[in-house]
N, C-alpha and C positions, 0 to 999 in steps of 0.2 A: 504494500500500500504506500500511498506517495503522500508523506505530510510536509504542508507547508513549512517555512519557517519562520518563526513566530517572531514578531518586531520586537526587536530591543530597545528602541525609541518608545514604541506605549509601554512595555513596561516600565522602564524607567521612568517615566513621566508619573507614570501611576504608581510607584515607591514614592517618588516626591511628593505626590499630594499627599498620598499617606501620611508622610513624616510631617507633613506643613498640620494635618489633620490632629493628629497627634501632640503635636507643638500647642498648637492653639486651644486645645482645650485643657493641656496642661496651665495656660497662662489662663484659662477661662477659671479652674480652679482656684488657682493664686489668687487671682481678682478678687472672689468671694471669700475666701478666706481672712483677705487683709478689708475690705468694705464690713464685715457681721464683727471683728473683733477691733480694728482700730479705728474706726471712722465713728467719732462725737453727734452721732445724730439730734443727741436730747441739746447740745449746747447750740446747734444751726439751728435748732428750733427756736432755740430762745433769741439767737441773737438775730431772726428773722422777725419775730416780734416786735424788736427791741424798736426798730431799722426808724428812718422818719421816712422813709420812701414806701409805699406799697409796692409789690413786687407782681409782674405779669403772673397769671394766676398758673400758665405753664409751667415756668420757673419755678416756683414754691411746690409746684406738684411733682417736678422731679428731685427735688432738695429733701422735699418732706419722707419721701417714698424710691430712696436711691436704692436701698438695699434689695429692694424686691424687684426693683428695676435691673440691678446686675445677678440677679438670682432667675430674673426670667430670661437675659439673655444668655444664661448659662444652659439654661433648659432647651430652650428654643437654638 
């Protein structure tokens, strides 16, 4: 039987995304890791409060709610 021979170019391409694959969700991990244990949420609340400026209501929505925001793009 006559088999082709198989592109060393897509595989290689497809080890790299792999490893990029790989890479990135290791750094997706870290992310959340250092956002749930070092990031002061209760003090940007307060000093959101504090502010004399009112803040666009998007802005304060992603301040208020980052940590679930980097926990849904970890997921997603």
């Amino acid at each position: 039987m006559n088999q082709q021979k198989k592109s060393t170019f897509v595989t290689a391409l497809a080890w790299i995304f792999i490893c990029l694959a790989g890479f990135t969700a290791f750094i997706s991990i870290l992310q959340n890791i250092m956002i749930w244990t070092l990031f002061p949420v209760e003090e940007m609340n307060k000093a959101f409060k504090g502010s004399s400026e009112p803040m666009p209501f998007f802005v304060e929505f992603m301040f208020s709610n980052i940590r679930f925001i980097v926990l849904g793009i970890f997921v997603v």
